[in-house]
C-alpha positions as a Markdown table, in Angstrom:
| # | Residue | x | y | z |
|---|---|---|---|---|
| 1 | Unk | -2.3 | -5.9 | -30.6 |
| 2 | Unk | -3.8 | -8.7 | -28.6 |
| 3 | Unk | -3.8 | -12.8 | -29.6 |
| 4 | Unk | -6.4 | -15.2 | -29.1 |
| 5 | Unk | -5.8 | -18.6 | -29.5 |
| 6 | Unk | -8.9 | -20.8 | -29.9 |
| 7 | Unk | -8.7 | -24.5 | -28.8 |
| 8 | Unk | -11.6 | -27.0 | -29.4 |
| 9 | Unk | -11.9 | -30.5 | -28.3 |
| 10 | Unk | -14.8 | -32.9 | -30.3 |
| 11 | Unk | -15.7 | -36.7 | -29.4 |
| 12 | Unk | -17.3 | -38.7 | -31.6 |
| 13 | Unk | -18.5 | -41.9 | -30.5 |
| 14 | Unk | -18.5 | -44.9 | -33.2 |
| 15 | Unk | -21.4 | -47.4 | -32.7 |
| 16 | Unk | -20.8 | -48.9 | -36.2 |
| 17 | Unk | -17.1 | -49.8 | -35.9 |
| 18 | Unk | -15.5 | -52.8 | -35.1 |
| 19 | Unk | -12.4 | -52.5 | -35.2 |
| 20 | Unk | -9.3 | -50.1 | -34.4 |
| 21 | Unk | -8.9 | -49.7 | -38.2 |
| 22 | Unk | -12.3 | -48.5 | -38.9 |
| 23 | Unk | -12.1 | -46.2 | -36.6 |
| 24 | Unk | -8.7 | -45.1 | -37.3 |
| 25 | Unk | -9.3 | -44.5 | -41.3 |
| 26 | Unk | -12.4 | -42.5 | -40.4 |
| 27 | Unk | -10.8 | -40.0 | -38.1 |
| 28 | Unk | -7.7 | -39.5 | -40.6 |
| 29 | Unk | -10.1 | -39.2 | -43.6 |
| 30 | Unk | -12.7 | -36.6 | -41.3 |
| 31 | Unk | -8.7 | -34.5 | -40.1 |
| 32 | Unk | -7.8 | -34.3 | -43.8 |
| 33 | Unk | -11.1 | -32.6 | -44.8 |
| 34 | Unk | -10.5 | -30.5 | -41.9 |
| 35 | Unk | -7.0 | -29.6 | -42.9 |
| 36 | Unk | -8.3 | -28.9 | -47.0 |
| 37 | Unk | -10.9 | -26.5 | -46.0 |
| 38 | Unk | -9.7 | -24.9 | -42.4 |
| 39 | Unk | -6.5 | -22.7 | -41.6 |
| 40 | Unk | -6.3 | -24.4 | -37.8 |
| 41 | Unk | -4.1 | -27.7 | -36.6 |
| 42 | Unk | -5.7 | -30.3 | -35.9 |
| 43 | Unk | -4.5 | -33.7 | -34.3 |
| 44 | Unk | -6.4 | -37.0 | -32.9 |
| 45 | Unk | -6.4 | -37.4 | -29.1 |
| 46 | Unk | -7.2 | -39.2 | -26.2 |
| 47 | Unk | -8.9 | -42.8 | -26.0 |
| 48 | Unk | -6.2 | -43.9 | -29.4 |
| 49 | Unk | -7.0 | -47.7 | -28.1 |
| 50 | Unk | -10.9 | -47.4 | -28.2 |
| 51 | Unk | -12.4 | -48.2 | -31.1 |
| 52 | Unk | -15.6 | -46.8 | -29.9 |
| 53 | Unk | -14.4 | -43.3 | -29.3 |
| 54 | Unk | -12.2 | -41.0 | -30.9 |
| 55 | Unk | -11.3 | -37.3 | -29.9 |
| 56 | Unk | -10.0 | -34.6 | -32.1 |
| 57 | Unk | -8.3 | -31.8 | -30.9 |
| 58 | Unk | -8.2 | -28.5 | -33.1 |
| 59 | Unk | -6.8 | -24.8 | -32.7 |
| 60 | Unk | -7.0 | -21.4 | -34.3 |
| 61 | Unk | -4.9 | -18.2 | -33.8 |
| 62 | Unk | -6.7 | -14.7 | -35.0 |
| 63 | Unk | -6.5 | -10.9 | -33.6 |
| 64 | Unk | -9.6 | -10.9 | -32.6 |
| 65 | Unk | -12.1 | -13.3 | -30.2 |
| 66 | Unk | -14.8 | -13.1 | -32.2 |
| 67 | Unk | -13.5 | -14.3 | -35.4 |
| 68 | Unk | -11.7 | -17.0 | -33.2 |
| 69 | Unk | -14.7 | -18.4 | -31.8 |
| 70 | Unk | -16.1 | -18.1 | -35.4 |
| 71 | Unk | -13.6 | -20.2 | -36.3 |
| 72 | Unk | -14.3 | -22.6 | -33.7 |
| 73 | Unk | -18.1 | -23.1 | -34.4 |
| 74 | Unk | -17.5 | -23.4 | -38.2 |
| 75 | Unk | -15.3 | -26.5 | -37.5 |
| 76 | Unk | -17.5 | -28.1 | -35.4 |
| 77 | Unk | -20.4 | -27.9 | -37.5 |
| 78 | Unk | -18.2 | -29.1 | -40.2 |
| 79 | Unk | -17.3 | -32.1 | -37.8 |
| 80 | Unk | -20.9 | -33.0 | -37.1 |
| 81 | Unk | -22.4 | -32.9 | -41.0 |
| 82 | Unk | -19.5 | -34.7 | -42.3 |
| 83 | Unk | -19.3 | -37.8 | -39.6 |
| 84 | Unk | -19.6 | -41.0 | -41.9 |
| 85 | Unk | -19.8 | -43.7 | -39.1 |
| 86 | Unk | -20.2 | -41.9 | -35.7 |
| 87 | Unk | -21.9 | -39.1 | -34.0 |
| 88 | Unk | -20.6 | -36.4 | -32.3 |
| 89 | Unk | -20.7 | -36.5 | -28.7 |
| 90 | Unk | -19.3 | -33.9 | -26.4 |
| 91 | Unk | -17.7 | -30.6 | -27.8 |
| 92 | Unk | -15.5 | -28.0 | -25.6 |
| 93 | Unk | -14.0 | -24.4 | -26.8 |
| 94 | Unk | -12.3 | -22.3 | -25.1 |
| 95 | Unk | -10.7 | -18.7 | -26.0 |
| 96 | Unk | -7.4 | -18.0 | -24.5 |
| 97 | Unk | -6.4 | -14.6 | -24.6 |
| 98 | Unk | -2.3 | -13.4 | -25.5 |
| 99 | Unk | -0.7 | -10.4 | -24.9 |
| 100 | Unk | -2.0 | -6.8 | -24.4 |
């Protein structure tokens, strides 16, 4: 039976913020929703020292695409209606397919 491991990547860009702090409490609060309501990992990333950007990183393992890539859009759109202080900027998925 074949894997696929979904992997997403959001920015959110924080006009609102002014300092590290801000930032920093936001994007832990917005990875604990995601962690309560999503079976996935999830982890901040990239630009840690900016206070005006902040990436989060996510990924989903399931038997079959589809429901991977489900998975995927579900946990963007949760990203983008729950965003207190930012908006969300660019978002990349991709599908990687394991075994058979």
């Amino acid at each position: 039976m074949a894997t696929t491991i979904g992997v997403g990547r959001a920015t959110l860009y924080f006009e609102d913020t002014f300092s590290l702090k801000d930032k920093r409490r936001t994007i832990r609060s917005l990875i604990q929703h995601l962690r309560n309501t999503f079976n996935a990992a999830f982890a901040e990333t990239s630009d840690l020292d900016d206070m005006r950007i902040g990436t989060i990183t996510f990924a989903v393992v399931s038997n079959s695409a589809p429901h991977a890539d489900e998975m995927l859009q579900k946990i963007v759109d949760f990203i983008e209606t729950r965003v207190e202080i930012g908006v969300l900027g660019e978002v990349e998925t991709e599908l990687i397919p394991m075994g058979d």
